[in-house]
MINUPA-115813 format. One line per field, with one value per atom (N, C-alpha, C): residue number from 1; x, y, z; atom name. Coordinates in pm, 1 decimal. Layout:
i = NUM  ...
u = X  ...
v = Y  ...
w = Z  ...
at = CA  ...
REM end
This chain:
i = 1  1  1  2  2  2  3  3  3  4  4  4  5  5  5  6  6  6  7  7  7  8  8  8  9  9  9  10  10  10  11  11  11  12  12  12  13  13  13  14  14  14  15  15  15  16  16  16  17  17  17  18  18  18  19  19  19  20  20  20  21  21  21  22  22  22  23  23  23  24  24  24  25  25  25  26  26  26  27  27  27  28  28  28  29  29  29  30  30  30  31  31  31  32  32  32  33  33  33  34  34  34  35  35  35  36  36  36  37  37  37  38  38  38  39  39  39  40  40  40  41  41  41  42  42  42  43  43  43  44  44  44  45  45  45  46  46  46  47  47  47  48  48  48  49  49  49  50  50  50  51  51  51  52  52  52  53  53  53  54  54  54  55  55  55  56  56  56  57  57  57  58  58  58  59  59  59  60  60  60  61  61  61  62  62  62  63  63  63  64  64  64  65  65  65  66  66  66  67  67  67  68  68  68  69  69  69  70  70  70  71  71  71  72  72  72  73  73  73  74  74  74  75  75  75  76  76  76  77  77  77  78  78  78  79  79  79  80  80  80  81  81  81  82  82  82  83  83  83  84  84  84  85  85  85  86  86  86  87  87  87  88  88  88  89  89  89  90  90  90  91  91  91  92  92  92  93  93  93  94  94  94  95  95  95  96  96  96  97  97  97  98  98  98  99  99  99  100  100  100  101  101  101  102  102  102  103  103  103  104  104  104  105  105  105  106  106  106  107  107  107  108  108  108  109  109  109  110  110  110  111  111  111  112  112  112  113  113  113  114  114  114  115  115  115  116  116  116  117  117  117  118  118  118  119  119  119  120  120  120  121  121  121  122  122  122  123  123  123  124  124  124  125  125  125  126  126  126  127  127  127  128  128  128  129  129  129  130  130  130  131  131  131  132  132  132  133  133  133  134  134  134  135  135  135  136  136  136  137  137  137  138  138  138  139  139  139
u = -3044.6  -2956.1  -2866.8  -2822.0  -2757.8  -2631.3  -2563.0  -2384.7  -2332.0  -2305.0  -2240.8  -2124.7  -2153.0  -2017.9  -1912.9  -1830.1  -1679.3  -1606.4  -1558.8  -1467.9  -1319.2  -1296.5  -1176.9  -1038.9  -942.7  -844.1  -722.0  -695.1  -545.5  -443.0  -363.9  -238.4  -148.6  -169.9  -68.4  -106.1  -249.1  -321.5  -290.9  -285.5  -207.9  -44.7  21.9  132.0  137.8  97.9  133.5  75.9  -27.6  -97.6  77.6  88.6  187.5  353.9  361.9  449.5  406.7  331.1  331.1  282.5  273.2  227.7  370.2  465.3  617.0  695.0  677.8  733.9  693.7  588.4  518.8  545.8  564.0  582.5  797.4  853.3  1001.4  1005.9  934.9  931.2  898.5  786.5  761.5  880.6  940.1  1029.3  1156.3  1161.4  1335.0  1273.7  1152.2  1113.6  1085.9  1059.8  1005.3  1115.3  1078.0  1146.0  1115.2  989.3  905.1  962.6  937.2  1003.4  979.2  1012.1  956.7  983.0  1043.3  1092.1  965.6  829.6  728.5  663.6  665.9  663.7  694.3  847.0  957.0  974.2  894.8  896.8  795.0  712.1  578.2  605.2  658.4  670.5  744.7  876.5  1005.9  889.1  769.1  696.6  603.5  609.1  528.7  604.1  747.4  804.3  871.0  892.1  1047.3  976.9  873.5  803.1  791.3  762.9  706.5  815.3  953.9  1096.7  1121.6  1114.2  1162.6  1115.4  944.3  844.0  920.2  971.8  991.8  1133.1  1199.3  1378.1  1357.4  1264.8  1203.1  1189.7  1100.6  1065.6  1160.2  1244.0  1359.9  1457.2  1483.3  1577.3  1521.5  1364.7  1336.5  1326.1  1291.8  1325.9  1484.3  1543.8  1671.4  1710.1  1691.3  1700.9  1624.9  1494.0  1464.6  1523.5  1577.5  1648.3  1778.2  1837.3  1957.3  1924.0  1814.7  1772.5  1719.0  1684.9  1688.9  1792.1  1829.0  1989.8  2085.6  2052.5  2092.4  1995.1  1890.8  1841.9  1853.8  1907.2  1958.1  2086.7  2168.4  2268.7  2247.6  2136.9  2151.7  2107.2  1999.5  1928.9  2059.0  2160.5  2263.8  2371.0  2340.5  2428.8  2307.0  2282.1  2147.0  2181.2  2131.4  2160.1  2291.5  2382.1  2547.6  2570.5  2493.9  2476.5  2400.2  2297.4  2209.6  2260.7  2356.7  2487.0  2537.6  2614.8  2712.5  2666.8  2523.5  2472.7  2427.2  2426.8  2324.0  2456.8  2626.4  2694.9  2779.9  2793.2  2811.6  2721.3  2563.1  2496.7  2495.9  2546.9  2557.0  2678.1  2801.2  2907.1  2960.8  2861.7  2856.6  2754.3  2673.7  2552.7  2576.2  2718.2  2772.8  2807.8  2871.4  2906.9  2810.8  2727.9  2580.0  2550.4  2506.0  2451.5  2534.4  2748.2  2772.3  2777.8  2786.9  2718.4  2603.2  2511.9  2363.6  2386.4  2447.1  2482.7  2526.8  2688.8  2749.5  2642.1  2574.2  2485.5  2382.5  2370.5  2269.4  2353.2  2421.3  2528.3  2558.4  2613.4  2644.7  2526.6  2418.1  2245.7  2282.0  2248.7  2216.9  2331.9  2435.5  2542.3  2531.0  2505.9  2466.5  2338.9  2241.5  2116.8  2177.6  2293.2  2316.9  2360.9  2461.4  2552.0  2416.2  2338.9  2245.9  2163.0  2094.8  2052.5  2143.8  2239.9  2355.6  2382.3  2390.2  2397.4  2239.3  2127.3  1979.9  2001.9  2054.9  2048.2  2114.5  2215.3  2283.5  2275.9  2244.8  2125.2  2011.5  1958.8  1809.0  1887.0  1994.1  2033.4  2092.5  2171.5  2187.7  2078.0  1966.3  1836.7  1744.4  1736.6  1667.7  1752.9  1874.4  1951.8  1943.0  1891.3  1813.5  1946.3  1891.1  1994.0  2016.1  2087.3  2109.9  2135.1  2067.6  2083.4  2141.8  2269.1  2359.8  2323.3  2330.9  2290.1  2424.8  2399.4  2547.3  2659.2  2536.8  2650.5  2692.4  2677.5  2768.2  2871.2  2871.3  2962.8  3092.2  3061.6  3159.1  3269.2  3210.6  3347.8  3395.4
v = -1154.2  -1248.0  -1314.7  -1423.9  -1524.8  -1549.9  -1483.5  -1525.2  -1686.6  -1639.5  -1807.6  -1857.9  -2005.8  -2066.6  -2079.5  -1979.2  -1991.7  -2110.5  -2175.1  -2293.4  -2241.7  -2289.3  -2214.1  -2335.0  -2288.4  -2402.5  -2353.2  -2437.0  -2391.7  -2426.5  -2297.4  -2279.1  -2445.5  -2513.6  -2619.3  -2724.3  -2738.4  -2808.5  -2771.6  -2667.6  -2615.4  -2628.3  -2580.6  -2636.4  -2733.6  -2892.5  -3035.2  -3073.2  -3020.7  -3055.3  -3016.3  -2860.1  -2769.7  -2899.2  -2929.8  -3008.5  -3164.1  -3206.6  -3363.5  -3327.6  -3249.4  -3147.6  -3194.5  -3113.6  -3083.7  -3245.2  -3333.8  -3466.7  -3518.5  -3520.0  -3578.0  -3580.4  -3412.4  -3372.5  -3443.2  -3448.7  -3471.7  -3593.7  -3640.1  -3834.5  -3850.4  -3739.5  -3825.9  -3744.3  -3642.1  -3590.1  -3687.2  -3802.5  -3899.2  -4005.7  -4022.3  -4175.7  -4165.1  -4043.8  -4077.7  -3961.4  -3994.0  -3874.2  -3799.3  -3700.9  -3658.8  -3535.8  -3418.1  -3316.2  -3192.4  -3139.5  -3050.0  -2895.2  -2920.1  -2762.3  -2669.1  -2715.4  -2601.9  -2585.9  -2639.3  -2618.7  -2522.5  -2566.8  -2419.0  -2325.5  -2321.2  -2200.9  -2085.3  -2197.3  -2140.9  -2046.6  -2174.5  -2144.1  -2024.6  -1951.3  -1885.4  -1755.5  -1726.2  -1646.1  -1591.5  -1719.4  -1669.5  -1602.9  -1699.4  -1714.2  -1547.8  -1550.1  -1433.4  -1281.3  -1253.2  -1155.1  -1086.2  -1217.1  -1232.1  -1201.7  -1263.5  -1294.3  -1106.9  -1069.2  -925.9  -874.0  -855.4  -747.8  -800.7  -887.0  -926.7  -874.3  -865.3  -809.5  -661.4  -576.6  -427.2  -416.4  -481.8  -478.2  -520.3  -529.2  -604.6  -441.4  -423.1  -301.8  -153.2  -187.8  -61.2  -55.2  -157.1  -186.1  -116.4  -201.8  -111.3  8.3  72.4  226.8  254.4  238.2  279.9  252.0  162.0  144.4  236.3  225.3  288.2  445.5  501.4  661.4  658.1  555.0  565.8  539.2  535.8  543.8  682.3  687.7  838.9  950.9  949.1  1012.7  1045.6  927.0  953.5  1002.0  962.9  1038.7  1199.5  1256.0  1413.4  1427.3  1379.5  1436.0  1421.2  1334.3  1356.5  1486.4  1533.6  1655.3  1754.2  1797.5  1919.7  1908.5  1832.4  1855.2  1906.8  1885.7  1920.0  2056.5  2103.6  2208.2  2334.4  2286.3  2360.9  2408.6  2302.6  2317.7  2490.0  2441.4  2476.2  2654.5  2657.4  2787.8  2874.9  2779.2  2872.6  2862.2  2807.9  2879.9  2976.4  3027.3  3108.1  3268.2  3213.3  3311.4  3404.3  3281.9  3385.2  3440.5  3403.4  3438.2  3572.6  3593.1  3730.6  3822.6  3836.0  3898.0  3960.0  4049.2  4166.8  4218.8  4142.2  4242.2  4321.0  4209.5  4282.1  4398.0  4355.9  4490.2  4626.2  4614.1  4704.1  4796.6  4692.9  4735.4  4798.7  4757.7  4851.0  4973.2  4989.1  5094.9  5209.7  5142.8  5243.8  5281.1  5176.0  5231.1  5323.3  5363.8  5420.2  5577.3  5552.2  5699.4  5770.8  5643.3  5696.7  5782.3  5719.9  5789.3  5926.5  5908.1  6075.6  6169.3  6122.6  6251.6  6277.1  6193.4  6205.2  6293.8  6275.3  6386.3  6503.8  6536.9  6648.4  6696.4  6635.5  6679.7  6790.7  6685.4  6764.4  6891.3  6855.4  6973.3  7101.4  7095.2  7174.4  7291.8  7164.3  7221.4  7271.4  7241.1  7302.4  7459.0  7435.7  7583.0  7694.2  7632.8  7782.4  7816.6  7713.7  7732.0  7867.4  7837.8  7898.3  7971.5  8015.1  8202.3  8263.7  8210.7  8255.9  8348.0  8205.5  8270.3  8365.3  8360.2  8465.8  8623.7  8613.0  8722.5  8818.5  8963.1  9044.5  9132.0  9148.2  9164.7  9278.6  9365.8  9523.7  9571.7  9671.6  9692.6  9847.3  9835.4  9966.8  10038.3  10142.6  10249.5  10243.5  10253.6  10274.7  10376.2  10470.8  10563.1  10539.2  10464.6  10432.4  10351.8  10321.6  10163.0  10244.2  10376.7  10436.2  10499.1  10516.8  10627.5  10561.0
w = 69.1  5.3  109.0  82.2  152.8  128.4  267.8  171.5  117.2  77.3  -15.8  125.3  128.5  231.8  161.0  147.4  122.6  160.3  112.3  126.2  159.9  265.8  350.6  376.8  344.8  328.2  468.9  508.6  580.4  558.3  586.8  527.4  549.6  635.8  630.3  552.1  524.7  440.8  292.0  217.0  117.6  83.6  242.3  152.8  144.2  235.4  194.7  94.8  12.7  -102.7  -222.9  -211.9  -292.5  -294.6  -175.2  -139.7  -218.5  -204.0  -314.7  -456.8  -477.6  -620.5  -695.9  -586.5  -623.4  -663.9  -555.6  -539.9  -658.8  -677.9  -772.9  -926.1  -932.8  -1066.9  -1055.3  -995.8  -930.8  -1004.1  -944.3  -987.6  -1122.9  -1142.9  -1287.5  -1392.2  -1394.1  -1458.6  -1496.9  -1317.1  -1312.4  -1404.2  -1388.1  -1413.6  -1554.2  -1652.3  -1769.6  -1856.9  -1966.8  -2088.4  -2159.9  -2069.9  -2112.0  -2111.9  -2217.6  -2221.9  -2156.8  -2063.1  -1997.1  -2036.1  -2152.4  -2210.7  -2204.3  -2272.4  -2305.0  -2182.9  -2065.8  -1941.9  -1901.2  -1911.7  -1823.0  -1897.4  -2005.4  -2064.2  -2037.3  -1994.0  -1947.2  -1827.2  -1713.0  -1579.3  -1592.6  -1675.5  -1663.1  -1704.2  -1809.7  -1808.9  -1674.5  -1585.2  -1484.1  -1383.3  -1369.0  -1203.8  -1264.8  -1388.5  -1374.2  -1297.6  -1430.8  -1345.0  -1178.3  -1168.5  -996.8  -945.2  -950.8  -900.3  -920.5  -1055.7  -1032.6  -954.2  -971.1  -854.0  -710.7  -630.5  -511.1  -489.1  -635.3  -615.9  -623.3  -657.6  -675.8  -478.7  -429.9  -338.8  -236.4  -217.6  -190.5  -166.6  -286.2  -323.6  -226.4  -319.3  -191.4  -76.5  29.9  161.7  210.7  134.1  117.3  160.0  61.2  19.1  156.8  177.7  311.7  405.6  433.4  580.8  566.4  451.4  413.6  430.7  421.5  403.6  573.1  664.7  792.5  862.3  827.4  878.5  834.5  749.3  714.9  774.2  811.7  890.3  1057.8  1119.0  1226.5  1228.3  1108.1  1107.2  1090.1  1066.2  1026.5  1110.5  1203.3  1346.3  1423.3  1434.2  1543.5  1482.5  1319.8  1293.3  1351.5  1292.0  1345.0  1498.7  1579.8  1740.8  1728.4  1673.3  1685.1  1673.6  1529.4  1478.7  1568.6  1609.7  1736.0  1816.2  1865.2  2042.4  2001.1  1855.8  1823.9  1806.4  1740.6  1747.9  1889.3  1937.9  2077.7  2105.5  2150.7  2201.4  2117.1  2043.2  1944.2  1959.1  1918.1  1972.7  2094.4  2211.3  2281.7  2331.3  2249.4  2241.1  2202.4  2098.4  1980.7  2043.4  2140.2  2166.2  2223.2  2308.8  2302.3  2221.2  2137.7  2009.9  1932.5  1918.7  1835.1  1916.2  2064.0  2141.0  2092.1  2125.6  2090.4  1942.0  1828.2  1687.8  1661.5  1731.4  1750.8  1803.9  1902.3  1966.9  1878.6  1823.7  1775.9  1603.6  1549.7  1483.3  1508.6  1625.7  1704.3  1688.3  1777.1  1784.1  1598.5  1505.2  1379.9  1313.5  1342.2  1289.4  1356.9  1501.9  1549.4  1507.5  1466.0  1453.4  1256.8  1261.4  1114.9  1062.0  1206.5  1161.2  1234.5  1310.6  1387.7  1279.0  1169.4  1058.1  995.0  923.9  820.8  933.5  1033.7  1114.9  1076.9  1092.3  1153.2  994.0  873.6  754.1  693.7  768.9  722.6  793.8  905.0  987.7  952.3  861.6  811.3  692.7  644.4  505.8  525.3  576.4  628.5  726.6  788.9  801.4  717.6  596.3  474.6  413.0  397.0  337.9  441.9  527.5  638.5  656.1  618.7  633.2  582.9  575.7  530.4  440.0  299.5  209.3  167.0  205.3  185.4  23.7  21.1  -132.4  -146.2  -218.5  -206.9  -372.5  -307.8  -428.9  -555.8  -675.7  -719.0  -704.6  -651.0  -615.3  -455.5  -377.9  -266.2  -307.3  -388.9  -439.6  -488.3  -564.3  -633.5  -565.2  -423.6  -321.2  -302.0
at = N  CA  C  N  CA  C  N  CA  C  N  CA  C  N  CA  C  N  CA  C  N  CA  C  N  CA  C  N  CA  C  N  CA  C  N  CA  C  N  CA  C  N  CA  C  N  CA  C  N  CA  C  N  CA  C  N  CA  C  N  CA  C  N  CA  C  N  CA  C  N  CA  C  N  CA  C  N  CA  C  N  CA  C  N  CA  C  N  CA  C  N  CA  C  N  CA  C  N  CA  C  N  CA  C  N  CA  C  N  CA  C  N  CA  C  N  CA  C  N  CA  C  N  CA  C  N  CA  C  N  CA  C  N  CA  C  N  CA  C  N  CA  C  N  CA  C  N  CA  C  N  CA  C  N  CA  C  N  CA  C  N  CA  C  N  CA  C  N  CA  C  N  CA  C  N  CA  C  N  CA  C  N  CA  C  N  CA  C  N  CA  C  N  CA  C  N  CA  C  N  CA  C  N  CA  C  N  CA  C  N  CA  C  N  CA  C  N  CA  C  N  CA  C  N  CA  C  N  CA  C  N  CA  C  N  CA  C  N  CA  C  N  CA  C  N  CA  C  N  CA  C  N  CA  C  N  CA  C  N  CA  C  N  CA  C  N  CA  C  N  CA  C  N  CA  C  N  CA  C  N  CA  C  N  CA  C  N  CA  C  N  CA  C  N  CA  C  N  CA  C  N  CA  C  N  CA  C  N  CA  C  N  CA  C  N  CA  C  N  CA  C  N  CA  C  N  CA  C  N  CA  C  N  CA  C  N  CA  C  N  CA  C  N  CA  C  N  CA  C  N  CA  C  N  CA  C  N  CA  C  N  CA  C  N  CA  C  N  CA  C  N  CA  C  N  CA  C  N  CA  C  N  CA  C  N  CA  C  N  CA  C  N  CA  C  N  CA  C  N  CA  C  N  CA  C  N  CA  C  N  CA  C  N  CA  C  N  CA  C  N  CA  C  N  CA  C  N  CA  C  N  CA  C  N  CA  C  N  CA  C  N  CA  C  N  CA  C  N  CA  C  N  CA  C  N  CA  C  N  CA  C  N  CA  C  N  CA  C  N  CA  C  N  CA  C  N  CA  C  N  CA  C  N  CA  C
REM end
């Protein structure tokens, strides 16, 4: 199959056509008394539409530039925020060491505690238990 020759117009060739379209319809609107109401009633069905979709599009451009701009504003907080942690972090990172520590020490004396209370537990119970006659009990 054979492509069809598209008939190809250029853009400056279009608008000067769009442009005496306009003049045209201009002149005959001054020159006569012809009513153009069911026209622009027409046209106000076509153009309004269009006019909103372009004010939609419009708005959201917007909002995006407005939300990129607010985005460099939070990448310059975050870097701020970052500074602000790593010197902090390593501000506190003795302290932590010594908190670990003394958590370290609180554990082992804490298992020395219970050791200490298993062991005399268990010589209580290992302690060999004498059994007195009643008549020793009585002198």
């Amino acid at each position: 199959m054979k492509k069809k020759n598209q008939y190809k117009m250029k853009t400056k060739h279009l608008i000067t056509m769009m442009t005496i379209l306009c003049l045209g319809l201009i002149v005959l609107s001054l020159s006569t008394s012809f009513s153009f109401a069911p026209v622009r009633n027409v046209l106000g069905y076509v153009i309004v539409p269009f006019q909103n979709g372009i004010n939609e599009v419009g708005n959201w451009m917007t909002d995006q530039k407005n939300g990129f701009q607010s985005m460099k504003k939070l990448s310059a907080e975050y870097d701020r925020l970052e500074r602000e942690h790593k010197e902090t972090y390593d501000e506190f990172k003795s302290v932590r060491d010594d908190l670990h520590r003394l958590l370290k020490v609180r554990s082992c004396i804490d298992t020395a505690i219970q050791n200490k209370g298993r062991t005399e537990e268990q010589m209580l119970q290992n302690r060999p238990q004498t059994r007195h006659k009643k008549e020793d009990m009585t002198l």
